[in-house]
N, C-alpha and C positions, 0 to 999 in steps of 0.2 A: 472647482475642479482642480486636484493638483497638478504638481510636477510628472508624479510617474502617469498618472491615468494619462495626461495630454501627450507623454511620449509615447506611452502603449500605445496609443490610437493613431499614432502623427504613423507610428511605424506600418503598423496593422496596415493603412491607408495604403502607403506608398510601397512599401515592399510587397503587399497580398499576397503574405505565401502560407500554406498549408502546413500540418505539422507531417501528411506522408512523407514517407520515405522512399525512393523509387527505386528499383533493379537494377544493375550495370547496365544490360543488354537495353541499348537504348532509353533510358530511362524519359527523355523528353521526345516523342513523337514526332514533334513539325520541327526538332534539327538534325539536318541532315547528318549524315554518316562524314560527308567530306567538309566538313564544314572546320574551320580553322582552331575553333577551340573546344573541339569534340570531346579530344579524351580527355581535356581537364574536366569536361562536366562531368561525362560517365563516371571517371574515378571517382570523384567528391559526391556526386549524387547515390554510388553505391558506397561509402563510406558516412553518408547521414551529413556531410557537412553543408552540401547545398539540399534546398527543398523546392519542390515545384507546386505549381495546383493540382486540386485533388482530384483533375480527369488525366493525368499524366502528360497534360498537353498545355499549350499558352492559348488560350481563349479561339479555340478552331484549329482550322488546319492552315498554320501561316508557318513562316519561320520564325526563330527566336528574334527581337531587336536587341540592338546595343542597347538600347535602356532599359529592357527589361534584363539582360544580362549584369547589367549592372545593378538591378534590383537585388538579384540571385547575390552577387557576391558582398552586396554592400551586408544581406543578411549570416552570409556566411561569417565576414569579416568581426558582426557582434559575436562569433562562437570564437573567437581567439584562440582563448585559452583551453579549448577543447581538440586544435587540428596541432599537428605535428606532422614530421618526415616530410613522406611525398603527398600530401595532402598541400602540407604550407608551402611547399615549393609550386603546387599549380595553382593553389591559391592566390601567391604571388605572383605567378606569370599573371594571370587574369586581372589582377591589381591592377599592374603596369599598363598593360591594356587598356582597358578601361576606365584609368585613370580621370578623364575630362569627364567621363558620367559620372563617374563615383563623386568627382568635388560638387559634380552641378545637384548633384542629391544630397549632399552632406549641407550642402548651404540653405537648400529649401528646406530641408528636416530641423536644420536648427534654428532657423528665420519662423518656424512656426511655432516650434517650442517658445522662442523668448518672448512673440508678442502675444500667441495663449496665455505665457505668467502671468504678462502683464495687465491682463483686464481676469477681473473674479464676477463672475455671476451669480448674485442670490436673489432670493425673492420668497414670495405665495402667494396664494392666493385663498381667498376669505369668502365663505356663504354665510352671510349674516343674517338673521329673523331678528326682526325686535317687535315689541306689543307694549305701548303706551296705553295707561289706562287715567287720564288726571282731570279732577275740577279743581281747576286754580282758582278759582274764584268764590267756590264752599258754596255753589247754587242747586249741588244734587243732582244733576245735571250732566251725570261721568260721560266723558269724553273716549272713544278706543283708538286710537291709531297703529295702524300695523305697516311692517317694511319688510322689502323680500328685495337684496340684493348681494351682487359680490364685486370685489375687488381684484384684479390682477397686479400685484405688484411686483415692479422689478427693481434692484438696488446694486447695480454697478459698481466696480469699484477698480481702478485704473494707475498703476503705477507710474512714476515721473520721472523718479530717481532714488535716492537711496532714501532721503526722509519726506517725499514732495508725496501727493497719492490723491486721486482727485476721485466724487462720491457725487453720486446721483439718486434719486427716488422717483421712478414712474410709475404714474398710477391708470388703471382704465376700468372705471365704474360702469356697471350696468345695474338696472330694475327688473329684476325677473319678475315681478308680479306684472307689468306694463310689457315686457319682451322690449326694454329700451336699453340701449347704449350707450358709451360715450367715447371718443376718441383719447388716446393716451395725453397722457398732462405730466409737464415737469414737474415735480411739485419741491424738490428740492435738488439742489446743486451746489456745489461745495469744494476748495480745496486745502488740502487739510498737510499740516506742517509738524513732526513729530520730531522730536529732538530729544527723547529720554523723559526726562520730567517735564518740560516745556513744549506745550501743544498748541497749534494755531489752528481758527478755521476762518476762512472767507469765501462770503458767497451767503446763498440761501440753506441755511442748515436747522438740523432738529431745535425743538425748543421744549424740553422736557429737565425739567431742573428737580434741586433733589429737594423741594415738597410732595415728590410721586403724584403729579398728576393733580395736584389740587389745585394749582393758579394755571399752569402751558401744558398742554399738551399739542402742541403744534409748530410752525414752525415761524423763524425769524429771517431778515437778511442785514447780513452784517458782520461783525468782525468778532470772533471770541477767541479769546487767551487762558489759556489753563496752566498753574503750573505747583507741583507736588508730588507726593507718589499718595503713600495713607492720609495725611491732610493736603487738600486739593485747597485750592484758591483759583477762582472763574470772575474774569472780566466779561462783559459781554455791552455792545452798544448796536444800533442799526435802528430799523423801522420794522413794523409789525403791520399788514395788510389790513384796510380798516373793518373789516369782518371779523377780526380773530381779537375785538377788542371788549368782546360782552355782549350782553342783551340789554342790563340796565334792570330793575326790577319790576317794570310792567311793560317788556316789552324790547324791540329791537331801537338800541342806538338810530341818531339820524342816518348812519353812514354817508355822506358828503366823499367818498371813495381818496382821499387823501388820507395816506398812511401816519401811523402813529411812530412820533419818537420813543425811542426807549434805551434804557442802559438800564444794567444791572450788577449784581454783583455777588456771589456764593461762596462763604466757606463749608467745606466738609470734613468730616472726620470718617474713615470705611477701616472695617477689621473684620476677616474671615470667621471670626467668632467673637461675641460678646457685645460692649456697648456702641451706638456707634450715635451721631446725629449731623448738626451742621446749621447756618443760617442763610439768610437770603435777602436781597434789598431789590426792588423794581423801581422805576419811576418812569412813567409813561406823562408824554402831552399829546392831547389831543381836542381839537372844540367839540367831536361828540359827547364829550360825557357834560357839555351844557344841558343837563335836562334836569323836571324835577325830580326825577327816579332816583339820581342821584347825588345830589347836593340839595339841601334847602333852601337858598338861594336859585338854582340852577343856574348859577355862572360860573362853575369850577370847571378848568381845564385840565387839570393836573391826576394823577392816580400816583401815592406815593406808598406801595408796599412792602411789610415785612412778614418775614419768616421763618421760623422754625421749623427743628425735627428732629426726630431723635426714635430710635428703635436699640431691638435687641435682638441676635442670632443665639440662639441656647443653641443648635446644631445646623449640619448643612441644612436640614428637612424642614425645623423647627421655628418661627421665627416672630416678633410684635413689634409693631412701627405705628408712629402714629407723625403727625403734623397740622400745623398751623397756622395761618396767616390774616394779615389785617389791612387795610389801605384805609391811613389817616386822612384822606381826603374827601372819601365818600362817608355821605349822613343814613344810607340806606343797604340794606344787606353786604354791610363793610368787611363782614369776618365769616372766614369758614374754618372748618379744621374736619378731620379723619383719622379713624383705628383701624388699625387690622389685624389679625391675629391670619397666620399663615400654617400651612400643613402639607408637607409633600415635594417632591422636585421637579414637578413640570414648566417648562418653559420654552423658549425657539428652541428652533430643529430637535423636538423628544427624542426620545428612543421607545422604542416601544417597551409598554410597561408604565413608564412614568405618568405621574399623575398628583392634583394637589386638589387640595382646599381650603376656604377661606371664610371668612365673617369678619361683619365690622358695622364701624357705624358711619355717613359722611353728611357733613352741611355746606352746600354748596353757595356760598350767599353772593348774586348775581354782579356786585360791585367788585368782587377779589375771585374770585374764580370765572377771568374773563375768558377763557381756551382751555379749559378742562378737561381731565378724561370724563367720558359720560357713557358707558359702555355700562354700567350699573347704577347711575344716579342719574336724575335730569337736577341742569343750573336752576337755583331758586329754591330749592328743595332740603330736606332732612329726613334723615331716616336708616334703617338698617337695612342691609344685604348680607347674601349668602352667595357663594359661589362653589364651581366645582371643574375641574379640566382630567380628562384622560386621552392619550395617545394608544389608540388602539394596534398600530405599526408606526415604526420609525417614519417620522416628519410629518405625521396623519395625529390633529388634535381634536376633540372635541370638547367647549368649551360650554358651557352653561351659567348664569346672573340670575339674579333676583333682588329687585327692592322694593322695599314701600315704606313710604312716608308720608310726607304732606309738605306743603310749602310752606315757604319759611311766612311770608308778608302775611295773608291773610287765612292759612290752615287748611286751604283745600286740599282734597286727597290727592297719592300720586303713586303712583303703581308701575314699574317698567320689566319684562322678561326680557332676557335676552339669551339667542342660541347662536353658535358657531362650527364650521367645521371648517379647518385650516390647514393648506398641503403647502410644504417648506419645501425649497429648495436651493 
């Protein structure tokens, strides 16, 4: 919400005045005739410069307050540049007067303005279907799982001072198939430090780096340094929740609920048009990953990842990206990589009208793509999708997935749908 909307309404509030215009004779009803500042309203109310409600009265049959008279003129006061003569001169008597209401509204009007700036509210929320179809195992035997839920999300965001600005992500999940709930959850918090080319965040923040979703899509806590404008250079270190650290590839890690360490580190290259790409380094410790799923041995603590990427924009609409990565530590589904071929300019807050589509291929191999997006692939998996999103009104998406494959270890099928409808604000 910006600047003017929060003053329209800060005003709208406080002032409640109509756009009639009232008659000399009497124009406000409940003030009397002998009343002290009589004929400065008549005058001004038959000349349009003050305005009443639109029953020609103040809320019954009362007399006018000093505060609400000061409403009157605090509105008259914005038409300035439109009173002259004997207008301005009762205008200014009434000023004078009412001077101690007009400061004590002048100070709340603007006390509400500066701390509305200062907090921005975005969010949506999300009705998800999804329909798994997989034998991971190649026993013939297909498996369906289906899910019926949505998200409400909100995403805060809080001014400090002139480069300081602090970020929040709440989330509150329900099961519409079960009619289940769940109470709102932090899920990330964060404050963040802008200085031109030089960017800080500390705290719990996103963790989506630029292989697009094939190793993080989730988040980290910890300290990140950014600094460049078109070549980016990203420090990043902290701990990662021991859930956001893979499956392994037959199956879920021990999780022992002690977090993993991690540092990283990303260059990029970004251009409004034409070639773009970038690299990446992880290195995570953790004694989860002692299993045989992943190491042959299964006494490796360590996940030591790299990455690439590299894409092309032919126009704003138009666009081919691909990426890839490998972790020299793990003996089992070590490496993934993804294409995509894009089409269209749908994205947050649409407009109506917009809309895209997609295709691609992605291998999600359960050792490097530990926190994934999975919104069209399941981890452990290979195979192609298709996608498609249209905004049927401004901030209203609907989005639609398709993949199928098979898994990477032993070839069983895998099949996922996914549907979406997403209201921004």
């Amino acid at each position: 919400m910006n600047k003017k909307i929060i003053s329209a309404l800060t005003t709208t509030l406080i002032v409640g005045a109509a756009s009639t215009t009232f008659a000399a004779a009497n124009p406000f009803s409940d003030v009397p005739a002998g009343h002290w500042a009589y004929d400065a309203v008549t005058q001004l109310a038959a000349d349009g410069v003050i305005e009443g409600y639109g029953d020609n009265t103040y809320l019954g049959n009362r007399n006018i307050t000093r505060y609400e008279m000061a409403q009157m003129v605090a509105k008259a006061m914005a038409r300035g540049g439109n009173v002259s003569g004997a207008d301005k001169a009762a205008l200014d008597k009434l000023q004078q007067e009412f001077a101690e209401e007009l400061n004590n509204l002048g100070v709340r009007v603007s006390n509400l303005e500066k701390y509305a700036d200062k907090v921005k509210w975005t969010g949506k929320i999300e009705y998800t279907y999804t329909s798994e179809r997989t034998d991971p195992d190649k026993t013939n035997n297909k498996s369906k799982e289906n899910s019926d839920g949505f998200i409400f999300r909100f995403e805060p965001e809080a001014e400090v001072n002139k480069h300081w600005s602090l970020h929040a992500r709440i989330d509150a999940e329900a099961d519409m198939s079960k009619d289940t709930g769940s109470s709102f959850e932090l899920v990330r918090g964060w404050a963040e430090g802008d200085y031109g080319k030089l960017n800080l965040k500390v705290g719990k923040m996103e963790f989506f780096t630029n292989e697009n979703g094939l190793i993080w899509d989730t988040e980290f806590s910890g300290v990140q340094v950014s600094f460049g404008s078109k070549l980016t250079g990203t420090l990043m270190a902290g701990r990662l929740a021991d859930d956001k650290v893979g499956g392994g590839s037959f199956g879920e890690f021990d999780n022992d609920a002690d977090p993993s360490n991690m540092q990283g580190i990303n260059l990029q290259y970004d251009t409004e048009k034409g070639l773009y790409g970038g690299a990446g380094w992880y290195r995570l410790e953790d004694d989860d990953f002692k299993t045989d799923s992943y190491s042959k041995n299964g006494s490796e603590d360590k996940a030591n990842i790299w990455s690439v990427n590299a894409g092309y924009k032919f126009t704003e609409k138009v666009g081919l990206w691909g990426s890839y990565a490998k972790n020299t530590k793990a003996d089992y589904e070590d490496y993934g990589w993804q294409a995509q071929a894009d089409y269209g300019n749908y994205g947050d807050n649409p407009e109506k009208g917009d809309w895209g589509v997609w295709a691609g291929y992605r291998r999600y191999g359960t050792n490097v793509s530990f926190a994934a997006t999975t919104d069209d692939v399941l981890l452990g998996t290979k195979g192609w999708f298709v996608g498609a999103a249209f905004a049927p009104m401004k901030n209203i998406g609907l989005v639609a997935r398709y993949f199928n494959g098979e898994y990477i270890t032993n070839g069983g099928d895998a099949e996922k749908l996914f549907g979406r409808v997403e209201f921004f604000f």
